[in-house]
C-alpha positions, 0 to 999 in steps of 0.5 A: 794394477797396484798403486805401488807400479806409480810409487817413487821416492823424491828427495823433500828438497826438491818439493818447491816452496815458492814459484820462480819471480819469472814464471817463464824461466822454470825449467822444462824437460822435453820428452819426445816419444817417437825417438825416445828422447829427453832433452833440457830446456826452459818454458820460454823456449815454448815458442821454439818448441812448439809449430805455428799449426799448434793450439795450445789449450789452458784452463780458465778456471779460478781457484777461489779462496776455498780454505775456511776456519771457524769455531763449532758454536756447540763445543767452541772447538776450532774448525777447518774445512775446504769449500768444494762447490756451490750446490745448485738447490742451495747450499755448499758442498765442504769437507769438514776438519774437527776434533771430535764428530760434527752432528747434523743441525749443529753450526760453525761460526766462521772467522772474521776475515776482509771486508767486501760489498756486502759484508763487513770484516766482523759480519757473523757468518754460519755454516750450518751442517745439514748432510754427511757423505762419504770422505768427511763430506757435508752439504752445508747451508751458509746463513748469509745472502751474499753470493757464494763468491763474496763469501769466500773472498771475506772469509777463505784463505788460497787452498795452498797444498800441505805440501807447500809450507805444510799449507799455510800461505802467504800473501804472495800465494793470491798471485802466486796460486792463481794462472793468467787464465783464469777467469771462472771461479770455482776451482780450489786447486790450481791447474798449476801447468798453467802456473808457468805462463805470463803475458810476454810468454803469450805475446811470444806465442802468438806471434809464433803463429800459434792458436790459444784457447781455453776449456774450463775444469773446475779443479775439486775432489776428483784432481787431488784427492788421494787413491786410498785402494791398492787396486787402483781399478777401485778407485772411484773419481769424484765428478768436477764441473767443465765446459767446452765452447762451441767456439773453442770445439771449432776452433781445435776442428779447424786446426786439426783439419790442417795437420796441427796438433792439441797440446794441453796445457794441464792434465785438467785441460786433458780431461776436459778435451778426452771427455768432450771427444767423440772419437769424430771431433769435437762437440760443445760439452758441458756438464761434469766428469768422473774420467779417471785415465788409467790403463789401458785407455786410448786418447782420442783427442790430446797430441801433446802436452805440459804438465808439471811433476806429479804427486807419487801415486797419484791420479794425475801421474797415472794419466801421466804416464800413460799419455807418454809411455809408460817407461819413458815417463819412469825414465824422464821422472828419474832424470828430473829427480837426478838433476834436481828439478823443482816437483810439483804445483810450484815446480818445473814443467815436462812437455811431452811430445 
């Protein structure tokens, strides 16, 4: 199938800049797709929304602070590069941003940053190249003993999204870029569905009666990287990191034995629970996963979900829609656009039953 099909044109106002102070308050555009129906209304109507057999299922994981910067010690040029994933032999996963080519053996000096436990504002921290793959990837060996975490808490910025700002952050964006379930870190991308939920909206929901949990995906290369192919059948995910709990499988057992159904909060979550399915149940997963949902797949495990506005052509707004119908979700992208709803990791929100 042609990228071109999952195409649309969205006016660059409609890109949201910052989340609303009241995450809750974000619009919510509510697609039922038995009748076909499109209807307005508010995240925190959710409660309102949603049935008291429900189980909603948020991503626990943390985006770390996954933006570097740095002076290559060869040439003295400036550095940029994202962190992507601590190895487990050693040593980091980063793409890599230079004029010029790095060549294995050759370091970067990373800025100076925060201080934290074990490492002080001007600590001297190096990145030493070591491998390159495909997509300006490179396995890098960082000089210092601390744990990976403390090293991107000195030294990293929030990964904003270059449409936001054109990437540049703010203060607020410590806060602002990271969900109330967040818990793991290993993210350098928000599971922004998630964004629009607070305390008081989670107090409301389960005073509702409805059951919450929590999956993990560790949001990398394969949720935001572009599709480069016009095939989108070439296109080839990069693998993530995720866990589903033998507590949270029975959990979404119990509620299913009892007609409820799973509403993702997120496609991750989505991606987490379709991989861990076995067309029987549920299983404890864990491990990664390289599911790319395209035509023609069939769920087996997601009933519902909220999920913010996506990118054109994007790996997210093909599972999209073809979770909600193919024309429908067409139909309910064109509507969103019409009344001006905000697009994207800071934006409003659809809810597709």
């Amino acid at each position: 199938m042609n990228l071109e099909y999952y195409d649309y044109a969205l006016p660059k106002e409609l890109i949201a800049q910052h989340p609303l102070k009241d995450r809750s308050a974000a619009r919510l555009l509510v697609v039922e797709r038995e009748s076909k129906s499109i209807t307005h209304r508010r995240i925190a109507d959710l409660p309102k929304l949603l049935k008291t057999t429900d189980v909603l299922v948020s991503n626990d994981t943390k985006v770390v602070n996954a933006r570097l910067f740095g002076v290559r010690t060869k040439t003295g040029g400036r550095w940029e590069g994202l962190f992507l994933e601590a190895c487990s032999e050693g040593g980091w996963m980063v793409i890599s941003k230079t004029r010029g080519k790095i060549q294995p053996g050759e370091s970067v000096r990373l800025s100076s940053g925060v201080p934290t436990q074990n490492i002080s504002a001007e600590s001297n921290i190096t990145l030493m190249f070591r491998e390159k793959f495909a997509g300006g990837v490179w396995r890098v060996d960082p000089d210092c003993l601390a744990h990976w975490t403390e090293i991107l808490e000195s030294r990293g910025d929030v990964p904003i999204p270059p449409y936001i700002r054109g990437g540049k952050n703010d203060h607020a964006d410590q806060s602002d870029y990271q969900t109330v379930f967040a818990k793991k870190p290993g993210a350098v991308a928000a599971p922004t569905a998630g964004l629009h939920f607070t305390s008081a909206l989670n107090n409301a929901l389960v005073e509702r009666g409805i059951t919450m949990c929590s999956v993990t995906l560790h949001v990398g290369l394969g949720t935001f990287r572009p599709i480069s192919s016009q095939n989108i059948e070439d296109h080839v995910m990069h693998s993530e990191r995720g866990e589903l709990t033998t507590k949270v499988a029975n959990q979404l057992e119990s509620q299913k034995s009892v007609g409820g159904r799973i509403v993702c909060i997120g496609t991750t979550a989505v991606r987490v629970l379709e991989t861990a399915a076995t067309g029987h149940g549920f299983e404890s997963w864990s491990g990664t996963t390289d599911l790319f949902i395209k035509p023609p797949y069939q769920f087996k495990a997601v009933d519902a979900l909220l999920t913010n506005f996506h990118l054109p052509k994007s790996t997210l707004l093909i599972l999209v829609r073809q979770f909600g119908g193919d024309e429908l979700i067409r139909r309910a992208y064109q509507e969103a656009i019409d009344l001006e709803y905000r697009f994207f990791s800071y934006g409003d929100a659809m809810l597709i039953l």
